[in-house]
N, C-alpha and C positions, 0 to 999 in steps of 0.2 A: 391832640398833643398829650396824650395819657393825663389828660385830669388838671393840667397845671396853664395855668391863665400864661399868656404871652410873659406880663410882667415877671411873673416867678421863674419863667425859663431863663427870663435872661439875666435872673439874679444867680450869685452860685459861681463855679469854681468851672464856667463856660470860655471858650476858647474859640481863637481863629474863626473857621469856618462853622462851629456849633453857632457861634455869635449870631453870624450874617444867617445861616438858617434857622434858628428861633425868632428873628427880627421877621423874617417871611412868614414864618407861619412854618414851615417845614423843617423837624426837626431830623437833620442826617442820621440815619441808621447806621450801622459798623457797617454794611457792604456801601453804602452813598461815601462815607469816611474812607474805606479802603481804595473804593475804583478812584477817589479823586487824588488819595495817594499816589499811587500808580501812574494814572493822568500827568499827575506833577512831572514825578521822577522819570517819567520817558518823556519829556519837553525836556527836563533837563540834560538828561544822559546823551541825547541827537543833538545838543549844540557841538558846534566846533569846538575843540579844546584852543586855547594858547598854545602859540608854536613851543615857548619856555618848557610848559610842561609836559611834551611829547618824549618818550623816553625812544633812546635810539634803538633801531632794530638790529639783534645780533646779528652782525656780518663775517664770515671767515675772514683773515687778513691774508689766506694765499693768493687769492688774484693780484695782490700786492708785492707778492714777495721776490718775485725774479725782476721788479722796476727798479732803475737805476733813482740815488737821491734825485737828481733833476726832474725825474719824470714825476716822482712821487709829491717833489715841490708843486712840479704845474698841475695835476690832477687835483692835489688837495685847493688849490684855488679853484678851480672849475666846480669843484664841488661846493665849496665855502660860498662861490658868488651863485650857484642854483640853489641853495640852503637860503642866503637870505631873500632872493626873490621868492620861494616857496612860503617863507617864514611869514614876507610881509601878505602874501597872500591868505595865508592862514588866520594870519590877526583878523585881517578883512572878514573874512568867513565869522570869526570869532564874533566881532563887532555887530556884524550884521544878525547874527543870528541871538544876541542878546537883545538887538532893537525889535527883531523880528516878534519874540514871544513876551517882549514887553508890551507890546502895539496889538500884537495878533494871535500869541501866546504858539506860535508855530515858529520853529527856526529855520526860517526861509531860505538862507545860505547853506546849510546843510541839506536841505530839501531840493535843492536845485543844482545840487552836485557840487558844490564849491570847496567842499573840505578837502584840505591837502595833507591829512594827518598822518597817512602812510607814507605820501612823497619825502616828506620832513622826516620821517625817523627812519626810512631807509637813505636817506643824503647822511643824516647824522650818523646812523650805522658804519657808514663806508669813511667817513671824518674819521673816528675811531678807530678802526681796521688803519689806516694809513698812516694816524698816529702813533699806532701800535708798530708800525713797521716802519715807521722814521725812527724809532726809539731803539729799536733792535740793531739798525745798519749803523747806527750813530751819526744819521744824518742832522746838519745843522739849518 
């Protein structure tokens, strides 16, 4: 350990993971510090996000635009009731894959296909686009 008795390493201005590796006996190098960075930050980046904060995917609003108000009524519900079944799927996902890498440090939901992140922000997209063209016919 360059010269310095366990005790003295782990006095000083020592942190997080320097801690638990001078307590072993093995003091992390800048590359053991980086790859576990990384390690971290892609455990975290492959969870499922929150449906909330899924941003919608641009959608044109022409496929929209030659629909009568009625039709654009009942579509946006078809969509709105697939949005919340996707949404609560997502949570799901979500959930699971924070217990996952709490437990196992792998987000298992995401790993097993469950993420719906796309589904939810193209529903949300197309909400948008219809909204966008109820507001233009002046539908109520």
């Amino acid at each position: 350990m360059s010269g310095k008795s366990k005790e003295q390493a782990l006095s000083g201005p020592r942190r997080g993971l320097d801690v638990v590796a001078a307590k072993i006996g093995n003091p992390m190098t800048g590359r053991t510090r980086l790859a576990a960075t990384v390690a971290v930050a892609a455990l975290l980046t492959a969870c499922a996000k929150r449906p909330e904060s899924i941003p919608a995917a641009k959608t044109e609003t022409e496929a929209y635009e030659r629909a009568s108000c009625d039709s654009l009524r009942v579509r946006r519900a078809e969509i709105e009731a697939d949005l919340n079944a996707l949404a609560a799927a997502q949570r799901g996902a979500a959930n699971a894959d924070a217990v996952g890498v709490l437990l196992l440090a792998l987000p298992i939901s995401s790993m097993a296909g469950n993420d719906r992140e796309a589904q939810v922000a193209i529903a949300k997209g197309r909400l948008d686009a219809i909204k966008i063209v109820q507001v233009r016919k002046g539908c109520s």
